[in-house]
N, C-alpha and C positions, 0 to 999 in steps of 0.2 A: 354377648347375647347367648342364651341356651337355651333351646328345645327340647321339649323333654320330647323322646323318639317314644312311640309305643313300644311295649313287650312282648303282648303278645296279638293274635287276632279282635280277642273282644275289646281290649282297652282301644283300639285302632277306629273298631264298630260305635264306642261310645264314644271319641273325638269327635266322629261324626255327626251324631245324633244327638246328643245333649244341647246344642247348640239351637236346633231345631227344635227340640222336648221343651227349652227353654224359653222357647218365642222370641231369642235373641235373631235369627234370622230365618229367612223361608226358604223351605225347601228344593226353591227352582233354583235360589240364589247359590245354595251349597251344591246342588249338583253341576254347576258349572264348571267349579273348580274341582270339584271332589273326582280323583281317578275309579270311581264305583261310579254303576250306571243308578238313574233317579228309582227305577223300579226297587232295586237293591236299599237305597236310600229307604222307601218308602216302606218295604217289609220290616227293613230292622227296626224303623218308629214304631211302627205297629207294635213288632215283637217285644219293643222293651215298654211302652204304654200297656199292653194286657200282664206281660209277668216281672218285669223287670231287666234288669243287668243280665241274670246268667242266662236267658234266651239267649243272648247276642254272641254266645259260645256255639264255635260251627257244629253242625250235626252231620253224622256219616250221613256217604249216598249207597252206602255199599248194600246192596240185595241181602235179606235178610236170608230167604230161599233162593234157589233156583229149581227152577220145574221140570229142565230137561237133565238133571242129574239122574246119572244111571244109580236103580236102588240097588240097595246095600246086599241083597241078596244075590245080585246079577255079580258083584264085584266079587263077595266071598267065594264065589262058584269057579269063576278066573283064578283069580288067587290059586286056589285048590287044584284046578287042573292046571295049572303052570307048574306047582310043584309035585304034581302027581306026574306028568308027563314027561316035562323039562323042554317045554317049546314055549317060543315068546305067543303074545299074544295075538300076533297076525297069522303066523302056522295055526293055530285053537280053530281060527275062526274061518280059514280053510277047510 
């Protein structure tokens, strides 16, 4: 007997979903067994019903910005007096 094991995350996402996409079985049925919860189930349908396959490729969460980054002129200013002075940056700020 041989399984073909996934490779990677999306082929994993579309054992799941094809099956469904399919109208081979319903949705509640698969989330039973399926170790993803039914919500998850149900976004990736979605996602590959409006664009297809490569939606079901993960997307970063990672913040594009962050807002409370000191700007770039505060840091060059440090920089500067670090090596103008030769004190870390908790004596500066003494």
């Amino acid at each position: 007997m041989c399984i073909n094991i996934p490779k990677t995350i999306k082929e994993e996402r579309l054992r799941w979903v094809l099956p469904i996409y399919n109208k081979e079985v319903k949705l509640i049925d698969v989330s039973k067994v399926c170790p993803h919860s039914q919500r998850s189930l149900e976004r990736w349908l979605s996602e590959y019903r409006k664009h297809g396959e490569n939606e079901l490729i993960p997307k970063s969460t990672r913040p594009k910005t962050n807002p409370n980054e000191t700007p770039i002129r505060t840091k060059e200013r440090v920089i500067e007096l670090r090596k103008k002075t030769k004190k870390c940056a908790l004596k500066l700020t003494w």
